[in-house]
N, C-alpha and C positions, 0 to 999 in steps of 0.2 A: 381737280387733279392737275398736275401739272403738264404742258404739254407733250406732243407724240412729237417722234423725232419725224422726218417726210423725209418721200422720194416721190419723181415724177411717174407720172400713171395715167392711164385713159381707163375710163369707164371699162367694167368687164360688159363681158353679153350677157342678156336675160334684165339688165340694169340700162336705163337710157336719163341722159337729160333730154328736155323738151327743150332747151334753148341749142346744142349740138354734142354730137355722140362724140366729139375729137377733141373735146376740149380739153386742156392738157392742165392735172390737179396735181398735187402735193398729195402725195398718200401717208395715211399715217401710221405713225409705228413699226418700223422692221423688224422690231424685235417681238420672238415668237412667245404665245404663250409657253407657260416653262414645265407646265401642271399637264402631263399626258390624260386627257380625260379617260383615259381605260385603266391606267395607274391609280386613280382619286376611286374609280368605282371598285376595284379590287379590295380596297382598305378593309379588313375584317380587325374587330378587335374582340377578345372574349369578355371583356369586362362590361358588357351589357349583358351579362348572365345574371341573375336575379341573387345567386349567393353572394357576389360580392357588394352588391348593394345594401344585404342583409348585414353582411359584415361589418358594415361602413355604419348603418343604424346602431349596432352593439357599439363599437367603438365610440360613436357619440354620446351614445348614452353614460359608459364609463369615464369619459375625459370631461363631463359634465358634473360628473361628482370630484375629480381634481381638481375643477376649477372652481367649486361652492366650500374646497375643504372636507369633503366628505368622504375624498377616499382613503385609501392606505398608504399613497405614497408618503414619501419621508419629506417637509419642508425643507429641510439644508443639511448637507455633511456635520458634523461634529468640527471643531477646532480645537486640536490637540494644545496649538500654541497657547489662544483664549482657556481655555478648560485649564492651563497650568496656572497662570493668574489668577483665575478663580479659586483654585487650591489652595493658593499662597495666602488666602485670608484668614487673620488666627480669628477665632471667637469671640466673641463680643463676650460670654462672662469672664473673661479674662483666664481660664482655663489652657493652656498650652494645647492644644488640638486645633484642628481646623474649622472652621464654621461652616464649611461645604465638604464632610466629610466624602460623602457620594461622589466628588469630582475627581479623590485621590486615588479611590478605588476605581475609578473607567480609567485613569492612568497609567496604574497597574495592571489592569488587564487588557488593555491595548495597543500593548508595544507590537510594532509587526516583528518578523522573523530574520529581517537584518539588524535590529537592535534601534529601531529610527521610531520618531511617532509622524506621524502625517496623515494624509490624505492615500489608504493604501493603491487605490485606481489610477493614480496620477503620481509619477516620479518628477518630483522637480527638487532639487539640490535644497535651492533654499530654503525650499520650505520646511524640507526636512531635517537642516539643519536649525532652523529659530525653533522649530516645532519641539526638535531634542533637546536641547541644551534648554529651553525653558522647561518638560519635563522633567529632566534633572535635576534643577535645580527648582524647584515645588517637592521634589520625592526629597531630595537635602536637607530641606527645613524641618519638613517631619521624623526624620529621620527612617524611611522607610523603604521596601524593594532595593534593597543593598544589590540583590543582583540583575534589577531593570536597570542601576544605576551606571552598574560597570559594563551593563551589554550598550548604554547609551554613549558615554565616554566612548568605547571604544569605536562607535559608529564614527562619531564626531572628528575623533583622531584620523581613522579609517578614510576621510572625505574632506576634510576643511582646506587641504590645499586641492583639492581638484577645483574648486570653485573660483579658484583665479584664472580660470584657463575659459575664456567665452563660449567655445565652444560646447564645452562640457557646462558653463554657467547655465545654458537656454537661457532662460531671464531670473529675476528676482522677482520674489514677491513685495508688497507695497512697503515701505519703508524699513528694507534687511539692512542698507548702510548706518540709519540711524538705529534700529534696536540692537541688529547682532553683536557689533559693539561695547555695545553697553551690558549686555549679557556675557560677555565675555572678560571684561573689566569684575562684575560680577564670579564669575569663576575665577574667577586667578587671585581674586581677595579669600576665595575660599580652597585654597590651594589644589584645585585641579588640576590633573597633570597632564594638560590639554598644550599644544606646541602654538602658544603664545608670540613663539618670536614670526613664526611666519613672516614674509614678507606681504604677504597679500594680508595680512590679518593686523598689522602694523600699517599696511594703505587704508583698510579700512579704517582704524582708529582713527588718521591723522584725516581723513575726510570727514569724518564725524567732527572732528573737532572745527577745521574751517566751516562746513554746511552750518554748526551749529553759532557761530560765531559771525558770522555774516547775515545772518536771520533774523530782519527784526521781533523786537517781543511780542507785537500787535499781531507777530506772523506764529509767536510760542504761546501766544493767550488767546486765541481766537482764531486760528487758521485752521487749513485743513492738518497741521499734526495734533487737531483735539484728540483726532483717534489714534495715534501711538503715544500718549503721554506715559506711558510709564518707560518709553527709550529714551530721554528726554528729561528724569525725573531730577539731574543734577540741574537742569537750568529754570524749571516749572515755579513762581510764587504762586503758592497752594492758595492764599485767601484771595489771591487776584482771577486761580481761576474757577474759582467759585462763581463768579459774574457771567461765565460765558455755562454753564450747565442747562444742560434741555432738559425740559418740562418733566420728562417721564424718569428723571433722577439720571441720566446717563450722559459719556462725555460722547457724543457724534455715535451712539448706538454701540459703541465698542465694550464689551465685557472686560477686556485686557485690558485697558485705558481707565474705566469705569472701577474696578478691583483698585489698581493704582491709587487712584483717587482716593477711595475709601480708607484704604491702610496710611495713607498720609494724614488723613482730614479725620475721619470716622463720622463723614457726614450720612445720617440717616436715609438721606435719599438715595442715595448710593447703593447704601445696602437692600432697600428696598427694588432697585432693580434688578441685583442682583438677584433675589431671589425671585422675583419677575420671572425671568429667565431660566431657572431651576425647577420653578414650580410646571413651566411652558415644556421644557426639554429633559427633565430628568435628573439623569449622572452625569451632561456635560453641556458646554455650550457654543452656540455657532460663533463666528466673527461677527458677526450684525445682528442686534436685534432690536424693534423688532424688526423682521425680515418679510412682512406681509407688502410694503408698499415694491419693493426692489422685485421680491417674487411675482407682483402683480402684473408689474410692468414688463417685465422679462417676459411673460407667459400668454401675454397680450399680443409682444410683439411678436411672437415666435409663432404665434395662432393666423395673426395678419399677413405676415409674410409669406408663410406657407399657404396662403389663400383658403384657405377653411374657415373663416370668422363670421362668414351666413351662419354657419352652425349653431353658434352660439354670441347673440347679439345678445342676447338677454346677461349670459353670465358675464360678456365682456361690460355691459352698460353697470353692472353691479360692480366690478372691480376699477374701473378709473371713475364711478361716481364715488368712490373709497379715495381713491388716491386724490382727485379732487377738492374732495373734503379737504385733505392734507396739505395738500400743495403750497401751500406758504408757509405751513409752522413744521409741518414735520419731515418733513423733505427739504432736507438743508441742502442748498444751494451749494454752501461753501465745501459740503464734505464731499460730492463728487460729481464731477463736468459729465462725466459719463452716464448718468443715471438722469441727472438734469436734462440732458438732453435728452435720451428717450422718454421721462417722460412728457418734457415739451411736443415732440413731436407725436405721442399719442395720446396727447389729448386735443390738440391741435387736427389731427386727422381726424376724430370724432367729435369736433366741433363743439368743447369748449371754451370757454372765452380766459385764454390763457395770455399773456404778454411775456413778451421777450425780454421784460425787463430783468429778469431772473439772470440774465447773460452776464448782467451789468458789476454780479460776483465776481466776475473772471478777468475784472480787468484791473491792470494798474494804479495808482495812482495818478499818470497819466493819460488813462484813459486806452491804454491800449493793453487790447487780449496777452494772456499768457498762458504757458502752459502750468501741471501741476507740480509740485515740487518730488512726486514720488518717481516712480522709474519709468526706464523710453516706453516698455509696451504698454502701462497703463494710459500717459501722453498719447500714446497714437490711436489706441482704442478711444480715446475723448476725445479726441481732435475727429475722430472718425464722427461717431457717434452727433457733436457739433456739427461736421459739414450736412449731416442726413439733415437734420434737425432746420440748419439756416435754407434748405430749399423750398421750407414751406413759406415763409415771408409773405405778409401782405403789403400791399403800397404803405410807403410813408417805414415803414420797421429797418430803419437805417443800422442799426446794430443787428442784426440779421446779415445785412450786406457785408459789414466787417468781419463778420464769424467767418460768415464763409469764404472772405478773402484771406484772413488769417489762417481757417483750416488748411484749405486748398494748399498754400504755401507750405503748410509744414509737410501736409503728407507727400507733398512732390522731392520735398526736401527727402523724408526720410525713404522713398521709393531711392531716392539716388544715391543713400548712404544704405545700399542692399544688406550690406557687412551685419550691420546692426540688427537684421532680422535672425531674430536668436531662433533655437531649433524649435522652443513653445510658441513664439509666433510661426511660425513656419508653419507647425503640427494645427493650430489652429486659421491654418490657409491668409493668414491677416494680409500679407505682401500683396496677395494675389486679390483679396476683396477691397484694397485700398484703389489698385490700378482698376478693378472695375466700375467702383461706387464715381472718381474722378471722368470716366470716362463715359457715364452713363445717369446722368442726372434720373431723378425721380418724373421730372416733366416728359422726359422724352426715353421709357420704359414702356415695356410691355406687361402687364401687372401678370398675365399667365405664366409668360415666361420667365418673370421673375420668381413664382411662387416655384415654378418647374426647378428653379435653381438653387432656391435655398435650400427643396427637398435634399436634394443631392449635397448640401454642404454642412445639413444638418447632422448633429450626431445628439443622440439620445446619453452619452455618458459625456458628453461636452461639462469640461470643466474650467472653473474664472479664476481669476487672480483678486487678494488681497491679499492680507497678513499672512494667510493663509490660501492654499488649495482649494475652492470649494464646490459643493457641484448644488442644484439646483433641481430635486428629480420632478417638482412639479410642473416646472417648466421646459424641463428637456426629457420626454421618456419617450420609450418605443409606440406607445398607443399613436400620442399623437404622429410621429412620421407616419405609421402605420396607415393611417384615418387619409394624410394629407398625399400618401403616395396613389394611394384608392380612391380617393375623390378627383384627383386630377385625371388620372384614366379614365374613369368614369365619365367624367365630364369631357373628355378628349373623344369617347365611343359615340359620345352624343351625337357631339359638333362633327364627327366623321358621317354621321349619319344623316346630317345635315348638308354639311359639305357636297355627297352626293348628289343629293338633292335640287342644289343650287347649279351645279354642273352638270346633271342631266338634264333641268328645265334651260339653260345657257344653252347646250349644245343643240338642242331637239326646238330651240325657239327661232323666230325669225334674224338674230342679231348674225350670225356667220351669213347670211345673205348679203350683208352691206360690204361694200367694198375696202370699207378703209378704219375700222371702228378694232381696239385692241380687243383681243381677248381675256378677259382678267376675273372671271368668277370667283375663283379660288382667292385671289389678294383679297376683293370687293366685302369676299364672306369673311376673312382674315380681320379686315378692318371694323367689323362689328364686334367679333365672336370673340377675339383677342382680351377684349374691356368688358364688353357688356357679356358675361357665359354661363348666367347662369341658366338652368333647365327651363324655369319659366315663360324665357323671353322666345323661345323656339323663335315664331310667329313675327317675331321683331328682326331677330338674323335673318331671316328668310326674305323680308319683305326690303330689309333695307337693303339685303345683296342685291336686287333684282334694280331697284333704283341706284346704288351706286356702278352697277353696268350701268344703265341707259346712260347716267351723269359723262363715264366716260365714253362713249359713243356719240354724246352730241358735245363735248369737249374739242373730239377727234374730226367731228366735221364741222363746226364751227371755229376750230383753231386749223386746219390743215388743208379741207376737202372742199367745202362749198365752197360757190364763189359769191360775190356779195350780193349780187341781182337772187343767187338763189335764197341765200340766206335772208334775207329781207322778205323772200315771201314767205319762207319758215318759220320764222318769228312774226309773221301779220296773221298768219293760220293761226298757229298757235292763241295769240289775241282772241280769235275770236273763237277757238275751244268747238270746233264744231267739226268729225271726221267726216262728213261729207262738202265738204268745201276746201278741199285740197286739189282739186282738180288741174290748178295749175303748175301743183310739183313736179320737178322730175321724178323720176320711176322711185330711184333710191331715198327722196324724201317722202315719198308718198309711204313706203315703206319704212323708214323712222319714225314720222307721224305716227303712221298704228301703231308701232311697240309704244312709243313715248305715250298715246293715249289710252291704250289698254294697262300698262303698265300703273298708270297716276293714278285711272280710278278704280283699278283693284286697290290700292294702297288708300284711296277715300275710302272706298266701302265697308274697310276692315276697320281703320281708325273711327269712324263712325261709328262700329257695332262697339268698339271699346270704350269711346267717351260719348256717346248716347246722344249726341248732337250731331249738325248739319257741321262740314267742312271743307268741301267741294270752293267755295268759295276764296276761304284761307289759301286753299293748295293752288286755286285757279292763281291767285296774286301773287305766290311766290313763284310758282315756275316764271311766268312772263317776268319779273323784275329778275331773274337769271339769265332767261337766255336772252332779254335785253343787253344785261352785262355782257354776254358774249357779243353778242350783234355792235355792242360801239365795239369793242376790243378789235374785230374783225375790221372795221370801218378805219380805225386808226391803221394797223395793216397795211389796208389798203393803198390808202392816202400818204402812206410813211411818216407818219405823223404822229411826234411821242408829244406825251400829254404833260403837264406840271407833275409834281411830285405827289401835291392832292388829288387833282384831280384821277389820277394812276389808282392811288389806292381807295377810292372811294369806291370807284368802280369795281377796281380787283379781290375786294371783299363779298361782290357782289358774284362773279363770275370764277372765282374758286370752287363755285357749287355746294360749299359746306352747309349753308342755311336748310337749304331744301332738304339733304339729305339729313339733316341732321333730326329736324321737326317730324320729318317723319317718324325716323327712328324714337323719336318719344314717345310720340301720339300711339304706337304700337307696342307700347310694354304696357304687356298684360297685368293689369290690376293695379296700374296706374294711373289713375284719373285727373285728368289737369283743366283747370275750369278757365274760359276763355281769358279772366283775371292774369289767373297761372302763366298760361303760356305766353301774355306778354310781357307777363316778368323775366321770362325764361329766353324770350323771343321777341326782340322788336326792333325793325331796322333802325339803323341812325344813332340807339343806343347803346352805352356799351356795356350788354348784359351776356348771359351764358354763349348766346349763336355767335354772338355778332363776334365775339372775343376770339371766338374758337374760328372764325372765318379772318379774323387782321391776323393773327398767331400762322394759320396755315398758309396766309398770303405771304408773310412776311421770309416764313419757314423754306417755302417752296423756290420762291425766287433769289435769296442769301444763297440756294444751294443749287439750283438748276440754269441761273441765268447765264452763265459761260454755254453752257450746251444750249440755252433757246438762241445765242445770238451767235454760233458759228451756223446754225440752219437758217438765220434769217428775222429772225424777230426783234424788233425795233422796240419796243413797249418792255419794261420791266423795272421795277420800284429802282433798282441798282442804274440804269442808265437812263431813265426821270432826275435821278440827284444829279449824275454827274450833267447832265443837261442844263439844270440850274446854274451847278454849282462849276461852271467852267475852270479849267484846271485841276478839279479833282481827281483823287486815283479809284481805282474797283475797290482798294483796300479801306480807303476815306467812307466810301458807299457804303460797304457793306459795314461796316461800323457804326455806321451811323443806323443803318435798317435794326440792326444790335438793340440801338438804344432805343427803337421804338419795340423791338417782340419785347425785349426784357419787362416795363410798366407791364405790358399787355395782358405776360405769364402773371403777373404777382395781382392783376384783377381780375384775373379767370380765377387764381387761388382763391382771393377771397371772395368771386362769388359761389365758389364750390364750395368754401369750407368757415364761411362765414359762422358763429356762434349761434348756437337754436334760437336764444334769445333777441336775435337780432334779423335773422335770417327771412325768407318768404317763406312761414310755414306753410302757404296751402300747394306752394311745390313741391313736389313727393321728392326725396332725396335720391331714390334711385333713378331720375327722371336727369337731375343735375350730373349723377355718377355717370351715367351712359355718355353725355357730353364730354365730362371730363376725361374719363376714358377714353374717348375716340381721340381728342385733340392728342393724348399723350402716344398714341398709337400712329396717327398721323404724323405728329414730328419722330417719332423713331422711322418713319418712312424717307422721309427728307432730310434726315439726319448728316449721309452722306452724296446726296444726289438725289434723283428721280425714283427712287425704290419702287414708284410704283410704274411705270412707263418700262423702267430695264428691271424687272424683278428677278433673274438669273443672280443678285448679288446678297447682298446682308440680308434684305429680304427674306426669300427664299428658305436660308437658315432658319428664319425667325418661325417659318409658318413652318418647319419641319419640327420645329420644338414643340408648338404650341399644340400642333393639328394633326402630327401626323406619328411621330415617335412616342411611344410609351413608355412612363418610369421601372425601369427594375423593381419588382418587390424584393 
């Protein structure tokens, strides 16, 4: 941890050194703890009541048959717009009727009660304007519902100029300036007495007309407008875009587009989709189908974020080994950035062997990222969706780096053009999830308090934009908030329960004896419990709070308190691991010995009984190559003596404390067994595998962000003034830019050793063993994020551990 701030101090009474009671130390830390231990032991939650536990089982149990297909929710909304297209196909015996009679009839009897067809849950203009005027004109051709007809007209009259006005627009759905157009060209050949001249209704025409005219054809026979072709249908060569048809008879899964097709062509594949999709849903059809890999991926993610997905590993390993499968033929790249990217990123987090080549859709000709040709909020939601995506990067995935330069750029951009944020983005909080995604990477997040916040921003009638409206009940329903608002309490009564715990064995132990050592229980437990929470690991929060005190206690006298005569004998005791031969400590280290030695071999005796081996030894070799690290750090100090740039961080990897405490916490997850093999895969100085990464990352982390405050108390030694030591004439700006370019590699090989492919990976490391690492580091740097979080935790801190540990979600 990073160091304590000091003030001058003499020895209290009941505490002496053997060398003089007057000698005058650096005390560490002013800053009090923040946690009132009668406050932490008060904490009552009722959610350790065994009903809601019970609850929480039933709920699994039902969102387990949502997610195999099994229950009753609805797969997607209906598309009134699509289901019109579909209408519009005459018969193949060439009989005057329609060949999906059943689509004319859910037509008819679905007009809502202001005369519009849509999405009834969700009011959005445009949609209910493509949605009407294509029912209309499908009821026209048949000549039927003469009076759905005129209740439609008169909607469309009723609304068409308010849609010029942004305010009232909210947004559009995905290609309205290209279809509605042309559906309106459409009416006016069939003399509807719809108000044509409009001025907004004339902008749109002459837009269509340049969009479509400045578009190459490579961009009209193979881009993303396969799925509106029938807006488009005056520019389309039919046998050209026969070449670009997917496999399953359909143009980019669009029923509208795919209809189009068929009544141009009369290609049997076509038709054969069509009824596909008839046979699947009835009397009408979605915008997309099929809708299985989009719904998978949705309902994955929504499962993930909400931190529920221990629940169901099984059904999630069943649905992206599905989409997997797919992942190169049926998952078109080109038809949307938005979906590409999630699913890169969740198969990616579940470690399959996925490449970012996929990205490589999205770019120019020149080679440089673009956005898609549809409207700003779809743009911003992909651009979004991409920056999530480009954090996961492993070394060397240079188009990863681009994405997310590119994203980054656009969303700052459109953060600062606010105007643009129409009332649909708004309602959908987008403005406000963009400034938090930028300002909160994936590496340096709290995974609790993340999932704490999705709960809150989730909504179970959450509706998306395409062609149409649509909503998704598989992936957004009440169960699962339900499940994930009860689990996270649940899991928050635990850790409360724990908490206690940790802070009455803290308070009631020998460490308030010492004169100069911080109080930090509460952080110490924060920094396990945050990443690593689930029930199981009790035994592991518990043992590694008690070690990350001691770490910061001899941090606090090895950076602040001893002086080096004493600390050299601290460190020679230590060596030789025997508490009767401390004799010639002063009082207060004769007293950190004992905790520091009772302390180690509770934590052997326990790792021990879990991985069935001898490790007394293991533990013996890492504490001393620690507070080694401290003892040169301390030396240098002394001497005023800053070391090379290497030489700084060889050491400072070493005296960050991360190692020690981190190995412990593995060897202590219950029913985790890591065979000596294991853990040097996991763990080995010198190389740069899961510890060592997670100790350059928090070196690197801690001093970019605290080294102003180590060097107005005095400290000479720090990675930032090693550079500029070198590098005479440089600035702190130069330094710390440059520390930049050493955490950045750092992060993206800790990613890939976290999340390297099965196939490629150390199977005989338990994965939850690697999560526990990765979790801490990312909790770590949300610690250092802006300063010493953990030294002054009165600040952002503080907030974090009230979300995580101590406030409950509303049901």
């Amino acid at each position: 941890m990073a160091s304590a701030s000091v003030a001058s101090s003499t020895l209290p009474s009941g505490l002496s050194s053997s060398s003089s009671s007057s000698v005058i130390r650096r005390t560490a830390n002013p800053h009090p703890n923040v946690w009132d231990y009668d406050f932490v032991q008060s904490l009552q939650s009722p959610y350790t009541d065994s009903c809601y536990g019970e609850r929480a089982e039933t709920l699994i149990s039902e969102i387990k048959l949502v997610l195999t297909g099994e229950g009753d929710a609805l797969m997607i909304t209906p598309s009134a717009y699509d289901t019109a297209w579909v209408a519009r196909v005459p018969a193949i015996d060439g009989s005057s009727r329609p060949q999906f009679p059943q689509t004319v009839d859910w037509i008819l009897k679905n007009q809502l009660k202001d005369g519009s067809w849509g999405t009834e849950s969700h009011f959005l203009l445009s949609d209910r304007l493509l949605a009407t005027l294509s029912c209309v004109l499908a009821l026209l051709k048949w000549k039927v519902g003469h009076v759905q007809v005129e209740h439609g007209i008169e909607f469309i009259k009723s609304n068409l100029e308010a849609i010029k006005d942004e305010s009232n627009q909210d947004s559009c759905v995905t290609d309205f300036e290209i279809i509605f157009p042309s559906l309106i060209g459409e009416a006016q050949s069939l003399h509807l007495g719809l108000p044509y001249n409009l001025p907004y209704v004339r902008m749109l025409q002459m837009k269509r007309r340049e969009k479509l005219a400045n578009l190459p054809r490579d961009e009209i026979h193979g881009g993303t407008l396969l799925s509106s072709l029938e807006g488009i249908q005056d520019t389309v060569e039919w046998e050209r875009i026969m070449e670009v048809q997917s496999q399953d008879g359909s143009f980019s899964g669009s029923p509208a587009s795919t209809a189009c097709v068929f009544m141009h062509t009369g290609d049997m594949k076509c038709l054969q989709f069509l009824n596909s999709v008839l046979t699947k849903f009835g009397i009408s059809v979605p915008f997309l189908y099929p809708v299985d890999l989009l719904e998978g991926l949705l309902m994955v993610d929504n499962i993930v974020r909400l931190g529920i997905d221990r629940h169901f590993e099984k059904e999630i390993k069943e649905i992206l080994d599905c989409v997997y499968r797919h992942w190169n033929e049926s998952l078109n790249p080109v038809a949307d950035l938005e979906i590409t990217a999630l699913g890169f990123r969740l198969l990616r987090l579940h470690r399959y062997s996925v490449t970012p080549a996929v990205f490589e859709n999205f770019k120019d000709a020149d080679g440089h990222f673009f956005g898609s040709t549809s409207q700003f909020n779809k743009n911003v939601a992909s651009m979004l969706s991409l920056y999530r995506a480009s954090q996961l990067a492993f070394p060397g995935e240079t188009i990863l780096d681009e994405a997310r330069d590119f994203a980054t750029k656009y969303l700052r951009e459109a953060l600062e053009k606010s105007e643009i944020f129409t009332a649909w983005n708004n309602k959908q909080n987008l403005s406000q999830e963009i400034q938090y995604e930028l300002e909160n990477s994936w590496h340096a997040s709290v995974s609790r308090v993340e999932a704490k916040r999705y709960c809150q921003g989730y909504s179970s009638d959450y509706a998306r934009l395409a062609k149409s409206v649509y909503k998704l009940p598989r992936a957004n329903n009440q169960k699962i908030l339900e499940l994930a608002k009860l689990d996270f309490n649940i899991i928050q009564a635990i850790h409360q329960k724990e908490m206690k715990n940790v802070t009455s064995w803290f308070k009631h132990s020998e460490f308030p004896l010492l004169p100069f050592g911080r109080e930090r229980p509460v952080e110490c437990f924060f920094l396990v419990a945050a990443g690593t929470y689930e029930p199981q690991y009790a035994k592991c929060r518990f043992l590694f709070s008690k070690v990350a005190c001691l770490n910061t206690v001899l941090d606090d006298m090895y950076d602040t308190y001893g002086t080096l005569d004493e600390l050299k004998l601290f460190t020679e005791a230590v060596r030789r691991w025997d508490l009767s031969l401390t004799e010639s400590l002063p009082d207060y280290m004769k007293l950190c010995y004992k905790i520091f030695y009772e302390i180690v071999h509770e934590v052997v005796r326990e790792a021990e009984k879990l991985q069935g081996r001898e490790l007394l030894s293991f533990f013996r070799k890492g504490w001393e190559e620690y507070l080694l690290g401290y003892y040169e750090e301390a030396e240098w100090l002394a001497s005023e003596y800053v070391p090379s740039l290497e030489e700084y961080i060889r050491n400072g990897i070493i005296s960050i404390g991360q190692r020690i405490l981190l190995v412990s916490g593995v060897l202590l997850m219950e029913g985790q067994i890591l065979s000596q093999e294991a853990l040097e895969k996991l763990d080995y100085p010198g190389r740069r595998v899961l510890t060592e990464l997670n100790c350059i990352i928090t070196r690197l982390a801690d001093d970019i962000h605290t080294y102003k405050a180590e060097k107005a108390r005095g400290e000479l030694a720090s990675s930032i003034e090693c550079y500029m030591k070198e590098h005479p004439g440089s600035t702190e700006e130069v330094a710390v830019n440059y520390m930049y370019s050493l955490l950045e590699p750092a992060v993206k090989e800790l990613t890939w050793e976290f999340l390297k492919p099965d196939d490629t990976s150390d199977v005989d490391i338990p994965f939850q063993c690697k999560k526990m690492l990765m979790e801490e580091t990312r909790v770590t740097m949300v610690i250092f994020k802006e300063g010493d979080g953990f030294g002054i935790s009165k600040t952002k801190i503080k907030d974090y551990i009230k979300e995580c540990l101590i406030e409950p979600l509303p049901l």
